[in-house]
Structures are given as structure tokens and as C-alpha cells.
C-alpha positions in Angstrom: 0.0 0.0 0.0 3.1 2.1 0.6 4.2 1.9 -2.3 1.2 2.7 -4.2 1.0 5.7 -2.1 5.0 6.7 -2.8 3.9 6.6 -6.7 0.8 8.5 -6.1 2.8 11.3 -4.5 5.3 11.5 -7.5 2.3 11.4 -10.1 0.3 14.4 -8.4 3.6 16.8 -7.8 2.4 19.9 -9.1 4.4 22.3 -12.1 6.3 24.9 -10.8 4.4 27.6 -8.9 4.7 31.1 -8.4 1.9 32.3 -6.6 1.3 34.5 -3.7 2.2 32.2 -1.0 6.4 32.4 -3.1 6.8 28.3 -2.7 8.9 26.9 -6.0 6.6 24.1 -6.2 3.1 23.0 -4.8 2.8 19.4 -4.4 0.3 16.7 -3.2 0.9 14.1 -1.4 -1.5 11.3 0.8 -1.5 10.9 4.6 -0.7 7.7 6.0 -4.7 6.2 6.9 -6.0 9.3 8.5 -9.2 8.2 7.6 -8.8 4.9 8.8 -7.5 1.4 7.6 -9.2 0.6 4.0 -10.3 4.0 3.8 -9.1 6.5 1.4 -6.3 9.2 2.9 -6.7 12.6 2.8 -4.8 14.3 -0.1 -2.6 17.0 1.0 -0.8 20.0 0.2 2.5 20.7 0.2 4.9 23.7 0.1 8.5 23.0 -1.6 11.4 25.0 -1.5 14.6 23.3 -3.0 18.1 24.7 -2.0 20.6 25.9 -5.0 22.6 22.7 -6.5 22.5 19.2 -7.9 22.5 16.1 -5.5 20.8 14.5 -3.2 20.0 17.2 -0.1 18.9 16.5 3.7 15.6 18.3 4.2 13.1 18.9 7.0 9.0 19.0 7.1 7.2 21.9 8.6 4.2 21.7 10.8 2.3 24.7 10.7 0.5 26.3 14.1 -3.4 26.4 14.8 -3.5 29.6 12.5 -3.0 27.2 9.3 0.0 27.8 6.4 -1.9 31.0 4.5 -3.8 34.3 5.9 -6.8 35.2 4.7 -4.9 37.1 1.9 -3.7 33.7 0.5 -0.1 34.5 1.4 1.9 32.1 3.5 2.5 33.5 6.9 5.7 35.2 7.9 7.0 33.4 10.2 6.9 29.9 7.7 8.1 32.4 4.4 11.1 32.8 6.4 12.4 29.7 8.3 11.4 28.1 4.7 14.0 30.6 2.8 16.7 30.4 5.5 16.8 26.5 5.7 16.8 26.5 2.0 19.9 28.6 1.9 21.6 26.7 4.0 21.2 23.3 1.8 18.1 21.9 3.2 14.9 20.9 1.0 12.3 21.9 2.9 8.2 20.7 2.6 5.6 22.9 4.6 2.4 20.7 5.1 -0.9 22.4 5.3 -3.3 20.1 7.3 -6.3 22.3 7.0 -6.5 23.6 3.1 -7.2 20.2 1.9 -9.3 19.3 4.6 -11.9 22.6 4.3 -10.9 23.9 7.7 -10.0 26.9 8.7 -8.3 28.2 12.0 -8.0 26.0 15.0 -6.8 28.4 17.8 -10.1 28.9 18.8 -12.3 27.0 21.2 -14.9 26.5 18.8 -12.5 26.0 15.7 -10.8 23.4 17.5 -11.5 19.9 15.9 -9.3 17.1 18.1 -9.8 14.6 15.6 -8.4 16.3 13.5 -5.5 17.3 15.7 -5.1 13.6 16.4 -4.9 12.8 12.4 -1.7 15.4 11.8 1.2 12.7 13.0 0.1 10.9 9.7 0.4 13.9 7.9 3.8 14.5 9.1 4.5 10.4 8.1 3.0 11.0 4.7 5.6 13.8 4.1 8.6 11.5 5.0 7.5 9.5 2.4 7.2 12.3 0.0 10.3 13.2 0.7 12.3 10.1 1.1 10.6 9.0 -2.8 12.4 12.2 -4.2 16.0 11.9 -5.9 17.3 15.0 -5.1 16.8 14.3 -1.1 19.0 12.3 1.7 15.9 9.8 2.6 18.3 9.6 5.8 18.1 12.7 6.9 15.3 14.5 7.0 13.5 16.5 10.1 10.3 17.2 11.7 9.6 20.7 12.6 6.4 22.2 14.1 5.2 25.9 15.5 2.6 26.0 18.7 0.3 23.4 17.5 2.5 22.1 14.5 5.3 21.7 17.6 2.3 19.7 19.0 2.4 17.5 16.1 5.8 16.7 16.5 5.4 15.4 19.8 2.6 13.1 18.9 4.5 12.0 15.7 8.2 11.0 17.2 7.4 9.3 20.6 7.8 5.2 20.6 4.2 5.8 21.2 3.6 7.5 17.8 0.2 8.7 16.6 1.2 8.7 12.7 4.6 6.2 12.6 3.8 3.6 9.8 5.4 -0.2 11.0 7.7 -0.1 7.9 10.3 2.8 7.4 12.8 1.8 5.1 15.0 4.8 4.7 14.7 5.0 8.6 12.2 7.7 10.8 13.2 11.1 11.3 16.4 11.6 12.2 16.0 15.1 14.2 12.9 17.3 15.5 12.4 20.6 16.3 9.3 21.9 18.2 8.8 25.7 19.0 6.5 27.0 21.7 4.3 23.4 21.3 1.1 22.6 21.9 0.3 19.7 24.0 3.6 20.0 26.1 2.7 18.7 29.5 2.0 15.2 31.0 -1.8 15.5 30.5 -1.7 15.9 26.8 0.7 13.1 25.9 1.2 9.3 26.1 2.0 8.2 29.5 6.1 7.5 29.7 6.5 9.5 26.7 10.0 8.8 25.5 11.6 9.0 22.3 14.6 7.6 20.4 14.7 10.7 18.3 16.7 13.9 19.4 14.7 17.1 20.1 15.0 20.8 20.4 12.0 22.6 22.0 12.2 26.2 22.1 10.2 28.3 24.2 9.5 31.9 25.8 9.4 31.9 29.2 6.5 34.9 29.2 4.7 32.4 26.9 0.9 32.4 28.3 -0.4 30.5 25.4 1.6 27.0 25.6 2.9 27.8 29.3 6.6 27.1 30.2 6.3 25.0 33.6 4.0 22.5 32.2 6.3 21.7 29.5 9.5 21.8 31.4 7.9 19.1 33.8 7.6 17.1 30.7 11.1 17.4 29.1 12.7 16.7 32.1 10.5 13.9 33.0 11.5 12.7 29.0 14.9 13.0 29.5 15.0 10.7 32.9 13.0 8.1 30.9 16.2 8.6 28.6 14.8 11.0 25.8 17.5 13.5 24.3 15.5 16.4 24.8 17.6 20.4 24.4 15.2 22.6 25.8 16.0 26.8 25.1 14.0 29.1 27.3 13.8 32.8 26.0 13.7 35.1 29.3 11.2 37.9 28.6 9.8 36.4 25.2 6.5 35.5 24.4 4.4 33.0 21.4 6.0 33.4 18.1 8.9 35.0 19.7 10.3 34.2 16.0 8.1 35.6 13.8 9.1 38.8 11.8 8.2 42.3 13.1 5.2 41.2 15.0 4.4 43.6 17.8 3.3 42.5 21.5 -0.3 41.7 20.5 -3.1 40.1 22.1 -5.7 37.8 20.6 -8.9 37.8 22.5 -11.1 35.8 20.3 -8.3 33.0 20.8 -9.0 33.1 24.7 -8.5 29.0 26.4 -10.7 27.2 27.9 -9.1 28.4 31.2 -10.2 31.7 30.3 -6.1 33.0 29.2 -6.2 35.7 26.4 -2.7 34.5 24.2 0.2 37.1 23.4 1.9 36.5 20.6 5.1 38.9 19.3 8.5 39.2 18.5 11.8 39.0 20.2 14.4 40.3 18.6 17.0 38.5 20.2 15.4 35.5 21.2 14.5 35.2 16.7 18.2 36.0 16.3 19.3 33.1 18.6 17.0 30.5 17.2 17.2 31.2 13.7 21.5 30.3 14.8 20.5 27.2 17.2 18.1 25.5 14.5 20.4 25.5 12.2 23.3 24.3 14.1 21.5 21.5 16.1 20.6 20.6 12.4 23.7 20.5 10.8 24.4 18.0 14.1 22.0 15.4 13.1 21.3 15.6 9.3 25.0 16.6 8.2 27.6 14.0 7.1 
């Protein structure tokens, strides 16, 4: 069935596009039986950026937040425009996955806009784009990484745990071989497997200020990881708030966001905090995926 699904992907890859979002290519590829065994998956959309040069790159799939991959002006947000054109300068291919587009949903940072079984389906989108990748010639099927914002970070750790929502029993060219997860949803005990542990190494990056996906819960649960054996880097941000790296985004609060618990989120920019991830990804990267 794989395989099928690995042909699939290469037969719907899309011509080169140059529309507002400023991908190189749009691509489609299938989730991995997020509609259940027998049933048909969910064709999804992709974003592809390919670095300069021939050969075989490493590359990374990106896991967009609650907000979705494009605004309501059909133009990819920010903060994804620009981790996508910096990781493609430094070498990497890099896929952004948009979970909602295809799916006819929009936002899902809202109480009512929240749809769990749909949050529960994304680790199979982030499988189905390992196999997109790893079918590709001009990527390192070996190396390739998982990264997610807020509830794309989430994602990533539902997807990487020995516990895995989305991890299909055969990988051939191996799992991921690195994850990154900024600010992520989900990041506390309650929220994941019990004993969640994971063979994969992990950077989580988060703003201590951060009222959205709080620091303490999520520092309970890394360090509870890591004495289970996980090899968990955790980066706190003094001062820095949600989407701490996203580009010239003033201190702003999002009251028709407000939690369940009744929190009104803050999202915004920190200068120093953006200038220090955009050199730590990179390098905790280069750790894992390079030669």
C-alpha cells in the first residue's frame, strides 16, 4: 500500500508555482490512513522550497501552528516564508504541510474552531511527508527532520514518541532523524502518552513569558522525558512570548483566541530570542542531518 502511495505522491507533484504564498513548487501528497484502515487518505498539500545545486539534499517537514499555512490574503504567513527561505539557503529541501486547506478547515486556535480529531490525524500527515520526501531523488531519505510551531510543535510530539500517533510499521530509509518543536502545543503530561519517551533527538524552544503554551507544564515534561532517557535540548527565551520568531510582529493580544481556562494568548517578536533560534536550529541541524 506504501508503495502505491509513494507513486501516487510523484504522479500528483504539481508544475512549478509562483503564486502569492512564493513556494517553487506545490505538491500533493496522501496521509498515511487518516481516515482509517481501508479508507481513502486525505490528499494533502504541500509547500516545496529546494536549495541551490545538484545532488541529493537533507531536508526537513514543517508543521504549521493552529492559524493554518496561509492568511486570509492567500499569502503564507511570515514566520513559515522565512524559516522556509533560510533553511533553503543553507542546503536543506524543505516541505511545509498544510493540514487544514485540503481538509476545508479553517483556524483552529479557537475554542470553537478546535476539531481534536483532526489534531489527532496530523502525525500521519507529518509520516505522509517522510514518504514524499524520502521518494524524491534530489533528497537524503536519511536525513530528514520534523519541525512544528505551537500546534504544529504539538504535532511533532505526537509524531516522534515510541508511542507514535502517525509512525507507519515499515520505514525503510529509517524515521526522522531530528525534530524541532517551537512553543508546542500539548507539552505537558496531560496531553501526551503516558512514559512518553523517544529515540529521536529534540530541540523545543520556548518563551518563558509564553501564556499560550505555558513554560512549567512543558519543562515538567522534558525533564521527566529525558530521565526516561529521551535526548530532549530545551532553550528558554527570558522575557519572550508565542511566536517569539516571527518577523516584526508587535506584542499583540488575541482575545477571540481566549483558552478554555479563560487565558487571552500574546503573541510577538523578540528580537534576540528570533536572532538566537534562527542560529541554534540551524546548528542542532547540521548535528543530526549533516555528514
Amino acid at each position: 500500500m506504501l508503495v502505491r502511495m509513494l507513486g501516487f505522491a510523484a504522479a500528483l507533484a504539481a508544475l512549478v508555482w509562483a503564486g502569492a504564498a512564493g513556494a517553487q513548487e506545490v505538491v500533493h501528497f496522501p496521509s498515511l490512513e487518516d481516515n482509517g484502515p481501508g479508507q481513502a487518505a486525505t490528499t494533502l498539500d504541500g509547500y516545496l522550497f529546494r536549495p541551490a545545486g545538484d545532488g541529493r539534499h537533507p531536508a526537513v517537514a514543517g508543521l504549521h501552528g493552529c492559524s493554518g499555512m496561509l492568511g486570509p490574503d492567500g499569502n503564507m504567513f511570515p514566520i513559515l516564508r522565512d524559516w522556509a527561505a533560510e533553511l533553503t539557503r543553507l542546503g536543506y529541501v524543505v516541505l511545509l504541510v498544510d493540514s487544514f486547506g485540503p481538509r476545508r478547515h479553517g483556524e483552529m486556535c479557537s475554542i470553537n474552531g478546535f476539531d481534536y480529531r483532526l489534531y489527532q490525524k496530523r502525525p500521519k500527515d507529518a509520516y505522509g511527508a517522510l514518504w514524499y520526501l524520502q521518494a524524491q531523488p534530489f533528497v537524503r531519505g536519511d536525513r530528514i527532520a520534523a519541525i512544528g510551531w505551537s500546534q504544529g510543535g504539538g504535532v511533532v510530539l505526537l509524531s516522534i514518541p515510541t508511542q507514535s500517533l502517525g509512525r507507519p510499521a515499515n520505514l525503510p530509509q529509517g524515521d526522522f532523524r531530528a525534530a524541532v518543536a517551537f512553543y508546542p502545543g500539548s507539552c505537558n503530561d496531560e496531553h501526551l502518552p503516558a512514559g512518553w519517551t523517544s529515540t529521536i533527538p529534540l530541540l523545543i524552544l520556548q518563551g518563558a513569558e509564553d501564556v499560550w503554551t505555558p513554560l512549567a507544564p512543558c519543562k515538567a515534561f522534558a525533564d521527566g522525558a529525558v530521565a526516561r532517557g529521551a535526548r530532549i535540548e530545551m532553550q528558554v527565551y527570558p522575557g519572550a512570548y508565542h511566536a517569539f520568531d516571527a518577523p516584526n510582529r508587535p506584542r499583540t493580544e488575541l482575545p477571540n483566541y481566549v483558552t478554555r481556562a479563560g487565558v487571552v494568548p500574546i503573541i510577538g517578536t523578540d528580537p534576540a530570542a528570533r536572532a538566537d533560534a534562527f542560529a541554534r536550529v540551524p546548528a542542532f541541524l547540521a548535528r543530526y542531518l549533516g555528514n
